[in-house]
C-alpha positions as CSV (number, residue, x, y, z in Angstrom):
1,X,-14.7,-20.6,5.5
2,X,-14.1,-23.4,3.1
3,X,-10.8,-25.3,2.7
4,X,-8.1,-24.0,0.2
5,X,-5.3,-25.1,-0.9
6,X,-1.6,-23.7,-1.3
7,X,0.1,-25.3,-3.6
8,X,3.9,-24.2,-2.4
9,X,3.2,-24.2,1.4
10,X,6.8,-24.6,2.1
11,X,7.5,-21.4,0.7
12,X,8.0,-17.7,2.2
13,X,4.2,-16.7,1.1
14,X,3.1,-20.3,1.4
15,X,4.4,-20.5,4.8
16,X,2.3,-17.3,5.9
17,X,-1.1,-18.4,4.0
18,X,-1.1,-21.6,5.8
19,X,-0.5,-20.0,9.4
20,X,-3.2,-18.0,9.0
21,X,-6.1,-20.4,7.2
22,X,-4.4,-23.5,9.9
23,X,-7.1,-26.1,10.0
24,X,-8.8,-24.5,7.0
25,X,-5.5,-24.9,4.4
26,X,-3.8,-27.4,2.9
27,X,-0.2,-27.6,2.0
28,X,2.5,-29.3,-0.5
29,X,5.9,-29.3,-0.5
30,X,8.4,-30.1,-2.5
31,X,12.4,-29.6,-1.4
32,X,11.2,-29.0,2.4
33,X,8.5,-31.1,4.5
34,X,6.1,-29.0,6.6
35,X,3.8,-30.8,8.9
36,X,0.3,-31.8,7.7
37,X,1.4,-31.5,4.0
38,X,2.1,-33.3,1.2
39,X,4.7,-34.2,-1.4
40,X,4.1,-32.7,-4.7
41,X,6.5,-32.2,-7.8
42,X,4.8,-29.5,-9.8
43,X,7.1,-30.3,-12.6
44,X,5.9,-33.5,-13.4
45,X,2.9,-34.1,-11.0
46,X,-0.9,-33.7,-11.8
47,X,-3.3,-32.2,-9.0
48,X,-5.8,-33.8,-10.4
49,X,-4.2,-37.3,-8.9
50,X,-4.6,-36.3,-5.4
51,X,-8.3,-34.1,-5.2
52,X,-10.0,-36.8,-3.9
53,X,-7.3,-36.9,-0.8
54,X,-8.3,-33.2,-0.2
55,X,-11.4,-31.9,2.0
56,X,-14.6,-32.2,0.1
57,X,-15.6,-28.5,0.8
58,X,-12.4,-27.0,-0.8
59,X,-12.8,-24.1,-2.8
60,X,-9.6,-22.4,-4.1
61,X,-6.2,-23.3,-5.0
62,X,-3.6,-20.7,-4.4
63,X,0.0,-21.2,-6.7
64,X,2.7,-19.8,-5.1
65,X,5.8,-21.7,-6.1
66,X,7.8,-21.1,-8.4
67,X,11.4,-19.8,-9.5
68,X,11.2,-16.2,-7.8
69,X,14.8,-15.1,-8.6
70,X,14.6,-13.1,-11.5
71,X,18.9,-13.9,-12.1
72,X,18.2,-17.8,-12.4
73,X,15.0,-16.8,-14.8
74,X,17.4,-14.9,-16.9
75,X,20.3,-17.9,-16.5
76,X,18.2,-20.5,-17.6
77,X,14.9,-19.1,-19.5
78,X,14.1,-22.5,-20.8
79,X,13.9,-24.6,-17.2
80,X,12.7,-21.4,-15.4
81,X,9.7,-21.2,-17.7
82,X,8.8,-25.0,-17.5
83,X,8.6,-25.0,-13.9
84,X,6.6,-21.0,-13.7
85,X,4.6,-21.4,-17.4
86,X,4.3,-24.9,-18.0
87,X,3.7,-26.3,-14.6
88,X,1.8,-24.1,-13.7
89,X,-0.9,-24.0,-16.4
90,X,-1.1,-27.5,-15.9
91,X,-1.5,-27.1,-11.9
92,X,-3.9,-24.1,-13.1
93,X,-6.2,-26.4,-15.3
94,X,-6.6,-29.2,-13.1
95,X,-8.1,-27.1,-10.6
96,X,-11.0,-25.0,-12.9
97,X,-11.5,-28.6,-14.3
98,X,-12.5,-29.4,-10.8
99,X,-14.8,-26.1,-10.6
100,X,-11.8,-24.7,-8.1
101,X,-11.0,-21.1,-8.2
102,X,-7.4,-21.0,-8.8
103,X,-5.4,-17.9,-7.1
104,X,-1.8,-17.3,-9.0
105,X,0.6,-15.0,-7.3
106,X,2.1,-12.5,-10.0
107,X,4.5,-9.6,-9.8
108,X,5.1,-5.8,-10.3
109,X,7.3,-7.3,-12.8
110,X,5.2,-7.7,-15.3
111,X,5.8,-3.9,-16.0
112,X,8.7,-2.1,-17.5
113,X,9.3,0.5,-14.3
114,X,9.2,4.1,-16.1
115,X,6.4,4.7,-13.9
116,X,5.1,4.4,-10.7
117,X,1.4,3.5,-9.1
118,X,0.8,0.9,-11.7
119,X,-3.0,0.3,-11.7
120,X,-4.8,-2.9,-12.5
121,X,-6.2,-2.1,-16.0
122,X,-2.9,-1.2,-17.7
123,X,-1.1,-3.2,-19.9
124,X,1.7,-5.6,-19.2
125,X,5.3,-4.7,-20.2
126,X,8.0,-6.5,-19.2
127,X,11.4,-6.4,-19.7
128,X,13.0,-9.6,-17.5
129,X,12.4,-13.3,-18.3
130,X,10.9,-13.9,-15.1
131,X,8.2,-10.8,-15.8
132,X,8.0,-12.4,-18.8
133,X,7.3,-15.7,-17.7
134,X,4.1,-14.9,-15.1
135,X,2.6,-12.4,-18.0
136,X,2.1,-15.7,-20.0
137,X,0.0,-17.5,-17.1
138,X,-1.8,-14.3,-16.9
139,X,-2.6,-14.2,-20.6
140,X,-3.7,-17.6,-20.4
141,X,-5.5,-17.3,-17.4
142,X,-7.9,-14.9,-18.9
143,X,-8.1,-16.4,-22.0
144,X,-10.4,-19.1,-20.5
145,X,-13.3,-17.4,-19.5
146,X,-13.4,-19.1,-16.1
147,X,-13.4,-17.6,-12.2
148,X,-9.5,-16.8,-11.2
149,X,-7.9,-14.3,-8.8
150,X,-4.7,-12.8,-9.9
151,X,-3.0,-11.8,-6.9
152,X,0.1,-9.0,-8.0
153,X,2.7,-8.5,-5.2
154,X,5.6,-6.1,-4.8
155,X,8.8,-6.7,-2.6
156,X,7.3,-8.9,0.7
157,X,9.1,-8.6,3.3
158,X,9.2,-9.9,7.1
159,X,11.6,-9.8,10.2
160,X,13.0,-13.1,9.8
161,X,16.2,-14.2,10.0
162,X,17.3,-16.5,6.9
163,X,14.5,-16.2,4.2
164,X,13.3,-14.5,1.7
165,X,13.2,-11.3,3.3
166,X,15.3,-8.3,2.4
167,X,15.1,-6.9,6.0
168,X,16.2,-10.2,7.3
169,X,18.9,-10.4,5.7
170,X,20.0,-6.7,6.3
171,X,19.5,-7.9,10.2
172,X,22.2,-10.1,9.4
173,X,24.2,-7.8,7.9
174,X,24.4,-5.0,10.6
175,X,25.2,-7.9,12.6
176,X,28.0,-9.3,10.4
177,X,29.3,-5.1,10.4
178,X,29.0,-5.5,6.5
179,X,28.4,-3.2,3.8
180,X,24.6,-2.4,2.6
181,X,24.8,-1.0,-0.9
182,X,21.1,-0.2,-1.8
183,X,19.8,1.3,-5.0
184,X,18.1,4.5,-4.2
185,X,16.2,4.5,-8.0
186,X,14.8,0.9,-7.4
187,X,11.0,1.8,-6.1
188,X,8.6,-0.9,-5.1
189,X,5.5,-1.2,-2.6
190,X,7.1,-3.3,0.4
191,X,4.1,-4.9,2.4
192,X,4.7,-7.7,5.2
193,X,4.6,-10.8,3.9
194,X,2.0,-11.6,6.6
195,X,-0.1,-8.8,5.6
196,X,0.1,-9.6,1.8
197,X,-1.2,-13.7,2.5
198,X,-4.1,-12.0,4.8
199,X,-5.6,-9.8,1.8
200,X,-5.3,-13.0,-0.7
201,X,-7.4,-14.9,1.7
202,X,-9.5,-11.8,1.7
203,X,-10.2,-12.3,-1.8
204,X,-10.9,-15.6,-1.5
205,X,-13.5,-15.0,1.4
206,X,-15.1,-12.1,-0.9
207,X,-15.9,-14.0,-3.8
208,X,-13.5,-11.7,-5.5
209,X,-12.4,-12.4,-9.1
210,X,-10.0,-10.7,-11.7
211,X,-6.5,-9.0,-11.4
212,X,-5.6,-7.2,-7.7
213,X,-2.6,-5.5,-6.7
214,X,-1.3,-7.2,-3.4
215,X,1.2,-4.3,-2.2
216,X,1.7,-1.7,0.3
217,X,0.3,1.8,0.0
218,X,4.0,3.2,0.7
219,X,6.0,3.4,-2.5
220,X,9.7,3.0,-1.4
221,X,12.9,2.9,-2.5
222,X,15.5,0.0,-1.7
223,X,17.2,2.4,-0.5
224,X,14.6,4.3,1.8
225,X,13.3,0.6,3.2
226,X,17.2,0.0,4.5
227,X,17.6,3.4,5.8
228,X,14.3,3.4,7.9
229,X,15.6,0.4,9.2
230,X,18.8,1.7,9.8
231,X,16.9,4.7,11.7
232,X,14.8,2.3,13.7
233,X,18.3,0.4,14.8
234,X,19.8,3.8,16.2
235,X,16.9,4.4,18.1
236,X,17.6,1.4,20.1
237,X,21.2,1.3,19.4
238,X,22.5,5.0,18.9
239,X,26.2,3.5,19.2
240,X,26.2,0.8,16.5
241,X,28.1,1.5,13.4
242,X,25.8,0.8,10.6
243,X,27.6,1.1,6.9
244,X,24.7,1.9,4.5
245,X,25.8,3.0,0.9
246,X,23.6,4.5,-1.5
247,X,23.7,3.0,-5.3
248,X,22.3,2.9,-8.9
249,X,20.0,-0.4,-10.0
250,X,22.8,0.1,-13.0
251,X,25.5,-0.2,-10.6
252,X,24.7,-4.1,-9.9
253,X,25.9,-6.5,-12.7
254,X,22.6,-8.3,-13.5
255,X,21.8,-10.0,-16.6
256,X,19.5,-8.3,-17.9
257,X,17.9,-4.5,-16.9
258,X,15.7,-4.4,-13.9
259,X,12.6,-2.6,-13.8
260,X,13.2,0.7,-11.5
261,X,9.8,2.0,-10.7
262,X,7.5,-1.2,-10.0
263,X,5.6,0.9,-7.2
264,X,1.9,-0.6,-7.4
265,X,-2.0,1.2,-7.0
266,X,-3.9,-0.4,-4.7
267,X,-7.2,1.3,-4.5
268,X,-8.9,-1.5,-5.7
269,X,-8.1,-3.9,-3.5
270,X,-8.3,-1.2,-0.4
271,X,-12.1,-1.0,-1.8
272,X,-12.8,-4.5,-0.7
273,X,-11.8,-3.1,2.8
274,X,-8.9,-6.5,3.2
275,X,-7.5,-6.6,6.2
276,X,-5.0,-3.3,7.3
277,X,-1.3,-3.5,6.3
278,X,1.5,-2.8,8.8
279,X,3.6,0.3,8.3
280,X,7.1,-0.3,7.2
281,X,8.2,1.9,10.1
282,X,6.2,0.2,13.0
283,X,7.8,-3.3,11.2
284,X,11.3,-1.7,11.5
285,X,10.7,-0.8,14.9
286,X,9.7,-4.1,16.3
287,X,12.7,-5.6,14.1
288,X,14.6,-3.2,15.9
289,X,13.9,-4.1,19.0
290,X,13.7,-7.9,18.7
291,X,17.3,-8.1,17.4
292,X,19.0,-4.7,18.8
293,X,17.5,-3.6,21.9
């Protein structure tokens, strides 16, 4: 394997990618130091300044920062899209101009959620800033002409405690005894977060080039995720009182209307045979265990 590089190590995905490549990956940071990495302000910072720091055999350059939360996208269009369009088309360009293959982590976002099973060759539709936002580095992405990966992931999830992941935090809140109000329209494809880094370095080991759904094979409502969870905790718990609501996407005062069926095909990436994604009820299970048993 050659070297790669994540640019946004410190972050949930980033975090996972550069557990699994170790002495093969690189990392930045920017708001949280991780060991072996380096500072790097994406805003205002050129890669292109520090490739001849990196290993000479590196190969790809996977972006995974960003702003994530599709509420401060739709606060703030105009600083959202300078750090996830302008930045990183800059971040993008420096790399092919160093004949690296650039890896940008999209979204199921980029469509408008009246259907489900979204495949690879259909056109973009969004409907939130932040769907909005990674569309454009998509657009200009294939408008070079140039090798790139575009790596589309659903909801990623994990069973840790005080991240990113929506099972993590609904640990916390069976703990806490609080209320879980889930929307039981919203569908995605959950896949662990583990899983999801594993297939991207797949592609990257492949040769692969193009658009690929990064998902699970489950579709899923918010709902359904928190109630097999829920399940999985009275298995080892039959006595704990669990308050799980059921809810409209509508119900939630967001800024602007949220895609309901973001649900993604996968067959083409499943044809490169990646590495096998976890059920979300054997992840459940463990989490179960780990926090309940």
């Amino acid at each position: 394997m050659s070297s790669i590089l994540v640019v946004g190590g410190s972050g949930y995905l980033g975090q996972s990618l550069s557990h699994i490549l170790g002495q093969d990956g690189v990392a930045t940071y920017h708001s949280k130091p991780i060991a072996g990495g380096f500072f790097f302000d994406a805003s205002k910072d050129r890669l292109s300044a520090h490739l001849s720091s990196l290993p000479a055999d590196l190969s790809h350059v996977i972006i995974t920062y960003g702003v994530i939360n599709p509420e401060l996208c739709a606060r703030d269009p105009e600083r959202s899209a300078h750090i996830n369009v302008s930045s990183v088309i800059r971040v993008l360009s420096d790399a092919m101009d160093a004949d690296l293959i650039p890896i940008f982590l999209s979204t199921d976002y980029v469509f408008d959620g009246t259907k489900g099973s979204r495949n690879e060759t259909e056109l973009p539709c969004p409907t939130t800033q932040y769907g909005r936002q990674k569309v454009a580095v998509e657009n200009w992405l294939q408008s070079t002409g140039k090798h790139w990966i575009i790596a589309r992931a659903s909801k990623l999830v994990s069973g840790a405690l005080n991240t990113h992941s929506v099972l993590g935090q609904w640990v916390n809140d069976i703990k806490a005894g609080q209320e879980m109000r889930c929307a039981s329209d919203q569908i995605f494809s959950p896949a662990l977060v583990d899983d999801a880094a594993a297939a991207i370095l797949h592609l990257a080991n492949t040769n692969s080039a193009g658009i690929f759904h990064v998902a699970g094979e489950q579709a899923l409502s918010r709902f359904a995720l928190a109630e097999t969870l829920v399940n999985a905790v009275h298995r080892v718990a039959p006595d704990l009182s669990i308050n799980l609501k059921r809810a409209k996407l509508a119900d939630f005062p967001f800024l602007e209307t949220r895609p309901l069926n973001t649900s993604l095909s996968t067959e083409k990436l499943r044809a490169l045979s990646p590495p096998p994604f976890r059920s979300m009820e054997s992840l459940c299970a463990e989490i179960a265990r780990i926090n309940f048993s």
